[in-house]
MDTraj code that builds the backbone (N, CA, C; nanometers):
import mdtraj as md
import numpy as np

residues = "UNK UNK UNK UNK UNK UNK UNK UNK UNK UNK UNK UNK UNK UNK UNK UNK UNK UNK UNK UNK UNK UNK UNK UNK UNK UNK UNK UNK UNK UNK UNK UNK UNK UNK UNK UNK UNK UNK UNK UNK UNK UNK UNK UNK UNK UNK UNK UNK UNK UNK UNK UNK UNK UNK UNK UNK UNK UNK UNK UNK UNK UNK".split()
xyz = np.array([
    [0.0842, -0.1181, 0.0000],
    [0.0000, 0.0000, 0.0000],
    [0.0888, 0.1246, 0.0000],
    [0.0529, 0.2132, -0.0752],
    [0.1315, 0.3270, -0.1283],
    [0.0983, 0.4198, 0.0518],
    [0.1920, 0.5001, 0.0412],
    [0.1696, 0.5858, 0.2044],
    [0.1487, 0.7060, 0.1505],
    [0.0745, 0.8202, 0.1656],
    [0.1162, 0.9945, 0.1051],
    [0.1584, 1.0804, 0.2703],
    [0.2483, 1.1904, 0.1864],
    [0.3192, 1.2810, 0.2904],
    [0.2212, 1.2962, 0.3930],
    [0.0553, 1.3467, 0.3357],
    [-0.0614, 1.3670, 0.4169],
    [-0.0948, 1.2820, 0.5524],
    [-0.0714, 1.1133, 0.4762],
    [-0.1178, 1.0261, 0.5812],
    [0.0324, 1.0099, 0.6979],
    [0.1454, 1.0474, 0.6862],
    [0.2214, 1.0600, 0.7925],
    [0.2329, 1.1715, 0.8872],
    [0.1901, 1.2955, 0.8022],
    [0.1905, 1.3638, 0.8904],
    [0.0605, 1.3644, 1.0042],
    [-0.0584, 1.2948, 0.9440],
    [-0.1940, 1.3128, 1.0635],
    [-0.1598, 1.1646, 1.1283],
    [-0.0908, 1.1025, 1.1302],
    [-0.0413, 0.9739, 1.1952],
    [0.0576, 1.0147, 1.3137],
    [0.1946, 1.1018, 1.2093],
    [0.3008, 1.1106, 1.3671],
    [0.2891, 1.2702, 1.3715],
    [0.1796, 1.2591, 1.4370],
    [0.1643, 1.4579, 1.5452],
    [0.3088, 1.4712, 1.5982],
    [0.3784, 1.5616, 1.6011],
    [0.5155, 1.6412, 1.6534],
    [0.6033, 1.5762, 1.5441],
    [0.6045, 1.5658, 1.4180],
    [0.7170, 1.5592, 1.3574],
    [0.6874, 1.6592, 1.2131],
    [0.7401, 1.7078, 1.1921],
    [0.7499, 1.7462, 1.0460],
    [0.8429, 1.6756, 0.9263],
    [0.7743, 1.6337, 0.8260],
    [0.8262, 1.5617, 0.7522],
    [0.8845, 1.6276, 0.6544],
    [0.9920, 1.5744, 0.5575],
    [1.0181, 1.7112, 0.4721],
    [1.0792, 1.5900, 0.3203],
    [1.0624, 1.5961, 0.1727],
    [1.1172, 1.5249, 0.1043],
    [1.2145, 1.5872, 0.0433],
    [1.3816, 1.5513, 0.0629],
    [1.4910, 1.5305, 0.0623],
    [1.5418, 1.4443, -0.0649],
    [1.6391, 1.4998, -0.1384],
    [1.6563, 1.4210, -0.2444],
    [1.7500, 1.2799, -0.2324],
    [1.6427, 1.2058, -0.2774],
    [1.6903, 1.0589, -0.2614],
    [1.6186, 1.0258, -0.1375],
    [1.5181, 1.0513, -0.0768],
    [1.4317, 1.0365, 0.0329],
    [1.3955, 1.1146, 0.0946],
    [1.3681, 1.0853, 0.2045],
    [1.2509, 1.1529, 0.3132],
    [1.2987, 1.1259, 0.4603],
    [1.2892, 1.2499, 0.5348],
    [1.3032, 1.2640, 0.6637],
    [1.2107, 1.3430, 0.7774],
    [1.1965, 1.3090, 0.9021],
    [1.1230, 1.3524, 0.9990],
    [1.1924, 1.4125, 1.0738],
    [1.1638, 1.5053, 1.1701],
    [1.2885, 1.5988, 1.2567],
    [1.1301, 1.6453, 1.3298],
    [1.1695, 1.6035, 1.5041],
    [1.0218, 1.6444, 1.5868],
    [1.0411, 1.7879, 1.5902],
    [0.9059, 1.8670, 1.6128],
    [0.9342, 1.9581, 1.6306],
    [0.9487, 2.0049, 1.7857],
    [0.9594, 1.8926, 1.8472],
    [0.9967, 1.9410, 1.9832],
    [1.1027, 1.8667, 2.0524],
    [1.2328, 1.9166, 2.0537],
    [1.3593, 1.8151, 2.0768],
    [1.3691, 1.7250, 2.2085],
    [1.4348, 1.6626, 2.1691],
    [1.3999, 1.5848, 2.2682],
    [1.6105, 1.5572, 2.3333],
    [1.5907, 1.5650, 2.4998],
    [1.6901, 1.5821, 2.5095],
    [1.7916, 1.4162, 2.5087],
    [1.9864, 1.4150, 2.4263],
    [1.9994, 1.3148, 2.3883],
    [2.0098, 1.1860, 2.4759],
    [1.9513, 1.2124, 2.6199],
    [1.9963, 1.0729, 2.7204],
    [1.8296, 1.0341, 2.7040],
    [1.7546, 1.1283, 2.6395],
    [1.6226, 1.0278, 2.6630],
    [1.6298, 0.8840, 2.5980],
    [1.7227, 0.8675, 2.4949],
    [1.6983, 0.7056, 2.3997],
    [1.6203, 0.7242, 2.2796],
    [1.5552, 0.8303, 2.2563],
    [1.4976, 0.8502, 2.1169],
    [1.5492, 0.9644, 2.0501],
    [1.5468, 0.9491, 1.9299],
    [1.5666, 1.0039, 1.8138],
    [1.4560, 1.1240, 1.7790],
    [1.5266, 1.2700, 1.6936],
    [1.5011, 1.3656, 1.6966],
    [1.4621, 1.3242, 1.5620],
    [1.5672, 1.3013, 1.4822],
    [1.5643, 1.2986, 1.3290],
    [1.5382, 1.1550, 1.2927],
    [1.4579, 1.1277, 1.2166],
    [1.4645, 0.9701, 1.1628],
    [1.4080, 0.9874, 1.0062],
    [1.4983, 0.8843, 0.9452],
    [1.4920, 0.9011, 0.7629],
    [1.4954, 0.8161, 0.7120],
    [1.4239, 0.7758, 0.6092],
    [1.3949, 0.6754, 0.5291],
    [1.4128, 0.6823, 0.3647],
    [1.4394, 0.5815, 0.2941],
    [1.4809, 0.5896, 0.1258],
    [1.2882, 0.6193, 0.0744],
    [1.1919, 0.5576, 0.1216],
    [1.0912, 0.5731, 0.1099],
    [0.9919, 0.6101, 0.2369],
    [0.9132, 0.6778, 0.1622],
    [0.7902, 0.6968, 0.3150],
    [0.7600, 0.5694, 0.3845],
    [0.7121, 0.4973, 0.3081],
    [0.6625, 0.3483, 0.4012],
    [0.8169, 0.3082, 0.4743],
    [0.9651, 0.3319, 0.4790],
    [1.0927, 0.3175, 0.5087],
    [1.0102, 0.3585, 0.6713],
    [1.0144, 0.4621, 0.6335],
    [1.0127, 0.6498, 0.6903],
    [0.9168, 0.6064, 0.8269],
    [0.7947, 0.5445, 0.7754],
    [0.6758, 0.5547, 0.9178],
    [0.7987, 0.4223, 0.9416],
    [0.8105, 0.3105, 0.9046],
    [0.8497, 0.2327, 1.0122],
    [0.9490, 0.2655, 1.1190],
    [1.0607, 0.3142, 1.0622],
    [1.1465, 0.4245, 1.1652],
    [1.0659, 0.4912, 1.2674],
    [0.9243, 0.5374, 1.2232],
    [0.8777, 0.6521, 1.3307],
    [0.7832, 0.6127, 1.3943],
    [0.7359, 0.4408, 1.3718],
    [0.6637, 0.3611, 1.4537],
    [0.7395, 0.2515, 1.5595],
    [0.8938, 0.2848, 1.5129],
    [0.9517, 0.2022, 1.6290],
    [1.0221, 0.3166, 1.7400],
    [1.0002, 0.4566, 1.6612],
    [1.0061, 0.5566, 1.7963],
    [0.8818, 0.5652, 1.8665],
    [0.7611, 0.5507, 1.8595],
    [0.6412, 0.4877, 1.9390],
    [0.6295, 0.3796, 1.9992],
    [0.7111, 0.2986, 1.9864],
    [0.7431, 0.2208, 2.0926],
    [0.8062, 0.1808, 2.1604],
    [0.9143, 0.2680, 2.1873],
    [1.0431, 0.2929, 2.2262],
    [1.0229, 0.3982, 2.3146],
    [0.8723, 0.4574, 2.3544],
    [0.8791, 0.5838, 2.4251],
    [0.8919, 0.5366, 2.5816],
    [0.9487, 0.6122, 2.6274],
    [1.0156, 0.6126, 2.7813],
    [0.9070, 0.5818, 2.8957],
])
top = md.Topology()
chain = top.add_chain()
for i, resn in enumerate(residues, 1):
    res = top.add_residue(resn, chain, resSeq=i)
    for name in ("N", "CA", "C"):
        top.add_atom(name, md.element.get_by_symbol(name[0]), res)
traj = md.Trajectory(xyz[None], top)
């Protein structure tokens, strides 16, 4: 199933997504400091790459 920019962004609230040549990246918009264990920036070759990266920072939350 194809993913659009639309359906990631109303999926992961606090990230802004942005397409980057040769892929796609997320950067939260609210940092997060680096001893928490999660990731600020996460990037993928494709969007469907892209949410899985930003569905294993959802479950990885503290």
């Amino acid at each position: 199933m194809q993913v659009t920019v639309a359906q990631v962004i109303g999926a992961f609230l606090g990230w802004q997504v942005y397409d980057l040549a040769g892929g796609w990246a997320a950067v939260r918009t609210n940092l997060l400091p680096r001893a928490s264990g999660l990731s600020n920036v996460r990037c993928g070759e494709t969007l469907e790459e892209l949410v899985r990266h930003l569905e294993s920072e959802t479950r990885h939350r503290p």
